[in-house]
C-alpha positions in Angstrom: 10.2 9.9 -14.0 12.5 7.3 -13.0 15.2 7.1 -9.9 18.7 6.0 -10.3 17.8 2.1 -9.5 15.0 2.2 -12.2 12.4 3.0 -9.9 9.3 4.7 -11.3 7.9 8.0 -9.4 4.4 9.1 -10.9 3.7 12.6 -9.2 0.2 14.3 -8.6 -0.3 17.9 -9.0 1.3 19.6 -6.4 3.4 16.7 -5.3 7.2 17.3 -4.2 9.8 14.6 -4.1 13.4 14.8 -2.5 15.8 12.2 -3.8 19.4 11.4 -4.3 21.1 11.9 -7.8 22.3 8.1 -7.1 21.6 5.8 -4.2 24.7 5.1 -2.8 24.1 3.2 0.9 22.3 0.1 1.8 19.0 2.3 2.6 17.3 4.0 -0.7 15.3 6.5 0.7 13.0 9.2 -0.3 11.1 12.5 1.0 7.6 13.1 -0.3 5.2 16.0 0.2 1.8 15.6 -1.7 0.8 12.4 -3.4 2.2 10.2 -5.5 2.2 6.6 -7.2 5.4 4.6 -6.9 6.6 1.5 -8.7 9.8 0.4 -7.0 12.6 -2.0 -8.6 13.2 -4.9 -6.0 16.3 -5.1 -4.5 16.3 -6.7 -1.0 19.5 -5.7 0.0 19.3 -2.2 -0.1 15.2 -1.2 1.0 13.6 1.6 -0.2 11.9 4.2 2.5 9.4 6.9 1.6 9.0 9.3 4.5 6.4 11.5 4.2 5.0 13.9 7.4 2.9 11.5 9.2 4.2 8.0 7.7 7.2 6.2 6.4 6.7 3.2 3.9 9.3 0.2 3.5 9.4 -1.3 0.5 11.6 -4.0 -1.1 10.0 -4.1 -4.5 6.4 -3.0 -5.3 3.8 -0.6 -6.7 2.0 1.7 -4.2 0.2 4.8 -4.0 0.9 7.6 -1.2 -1.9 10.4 0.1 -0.4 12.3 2.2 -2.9 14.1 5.1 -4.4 17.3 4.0 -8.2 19.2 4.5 -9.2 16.7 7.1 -8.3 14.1 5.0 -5.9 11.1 6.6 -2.8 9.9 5.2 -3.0 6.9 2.8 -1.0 4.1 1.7 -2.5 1.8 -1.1 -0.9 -1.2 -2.3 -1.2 -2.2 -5.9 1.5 -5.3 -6.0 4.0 -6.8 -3.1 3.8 -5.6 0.1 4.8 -2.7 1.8 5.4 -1.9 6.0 3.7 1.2 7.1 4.9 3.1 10.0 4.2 6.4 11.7 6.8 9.3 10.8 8.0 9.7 15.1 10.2 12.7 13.3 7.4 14.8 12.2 7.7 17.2 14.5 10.3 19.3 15.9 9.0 18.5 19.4 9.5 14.8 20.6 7.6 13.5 23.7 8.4 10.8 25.6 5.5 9.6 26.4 3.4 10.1 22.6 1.2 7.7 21.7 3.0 6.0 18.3 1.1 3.7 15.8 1.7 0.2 15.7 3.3 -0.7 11.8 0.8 -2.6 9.4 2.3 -5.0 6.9 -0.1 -4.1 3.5 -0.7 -6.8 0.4 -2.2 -6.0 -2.9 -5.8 -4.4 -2.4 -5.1 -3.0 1.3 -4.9 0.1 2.4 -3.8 1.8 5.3 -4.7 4.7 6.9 -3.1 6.9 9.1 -5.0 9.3 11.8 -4.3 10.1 15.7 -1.5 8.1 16.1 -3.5 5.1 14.7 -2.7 2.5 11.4 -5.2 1.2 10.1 -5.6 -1.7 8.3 -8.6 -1.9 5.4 -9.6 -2.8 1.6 -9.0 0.0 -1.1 -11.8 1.5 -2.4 -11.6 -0.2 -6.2 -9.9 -3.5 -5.6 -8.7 -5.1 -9.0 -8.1 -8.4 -9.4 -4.2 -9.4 -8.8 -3.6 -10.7 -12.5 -4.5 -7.3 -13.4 -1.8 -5.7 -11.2 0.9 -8.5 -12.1 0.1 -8.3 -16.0 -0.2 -12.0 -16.2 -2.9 -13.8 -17.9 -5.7 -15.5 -15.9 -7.9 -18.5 -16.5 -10.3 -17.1 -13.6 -13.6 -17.8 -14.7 -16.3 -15.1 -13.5 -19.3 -16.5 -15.2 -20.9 -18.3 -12.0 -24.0 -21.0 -12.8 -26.1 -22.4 -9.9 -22.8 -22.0 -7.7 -22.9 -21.8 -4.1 -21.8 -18.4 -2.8 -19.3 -20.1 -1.1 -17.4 -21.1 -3.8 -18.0 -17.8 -5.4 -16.5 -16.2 -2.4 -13.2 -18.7 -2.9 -13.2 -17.9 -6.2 -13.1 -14.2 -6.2 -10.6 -14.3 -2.7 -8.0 -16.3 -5.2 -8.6 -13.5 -7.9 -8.1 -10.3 -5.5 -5.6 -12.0 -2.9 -8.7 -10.5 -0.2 -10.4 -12.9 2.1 -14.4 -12.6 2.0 -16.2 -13.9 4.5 -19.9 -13.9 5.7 -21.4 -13.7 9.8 -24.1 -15.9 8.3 -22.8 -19.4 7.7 -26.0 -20.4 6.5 -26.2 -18.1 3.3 -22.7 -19.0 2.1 -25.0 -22.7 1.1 -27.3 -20.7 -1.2 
């Protein structure tokens, strides 16, 4: 469904979503329980916030997907395109201490993911990165038929198409 800005709001089963008829402030914000996959319009005057239990997501234009925590399992942000800040939820519970440990925010780019769990953000690939051309719907001249390359330049090559950096503890095999 879509949000009174022309955001788009794909929820999973289960999935609940609290949200204004129309955003009417300089903060669009949200309240999600469950998962969901979230395509937001860009406007960079007025963010949009997804607060969730354990996190809050800033966004000022993107495509994301949220896990929230549940059987063990940590909450999840995944970024598909832009970038989005990831903080931890301090409101989440009724009870605030002074003296909590609260995560440090992570700034996420297409193909990261961050993962929340004991007060800690943390910063790592998806599990299926795509390449960015896919995620931007643009057309791409990468070629991925590699020849007698070095695996360096086959590194470069594929870091330019995902937007990830690849890199090897073994200088010596990146010559091969």
């Amino acid at each position: 469904f879509f949000l009174s800005d022309s955001s788009r709001v794909k929820l999973k089963p289960n999935a609940t979503i609290i949200y204004p008829e129309t955003f009417t402030t300089n903060k669009r914000t949200v309240y999600l329980k469950g998962d969901a996959f979230f395509e937001v319009s860009k406007n960079r005057k007025n963010p949009f916030y997804v607060y969730n239990q354990n996190i809050i997501v800033k966004v000022l234009g993107t495509s994301f997907h949220i896990k929230s925590a549940k059987d063990g399992i940590p909450a999840q942000v995944a970024v598909r395109t832009g970038k989005v800040q990831v903080n931890e939820n301090e409101e989440s519970s009724l009870f605030n201490v002074s003296d909590k440990k609260v995560a440090k925010p992570i700034l996420l780019k297409p193909n990261q993911k961050g993962v929340f769990a004991n007060h800690n953000l943390n910063k790592t690939l998806v599990d299926k990165p795509i390449p960015l051309a896919e995620a931007y719907n643009l057309a791409t001249s990468v070629n991925y038929n590699f020849k007698e390359e070095s695996l360096k330049s086959i590194f470069e090559t594929l870091t330019e198409a995902y937007g990830i950096d690849i890199i090897s503890n073994n200088e010596d095999i990146l010559a091969c």
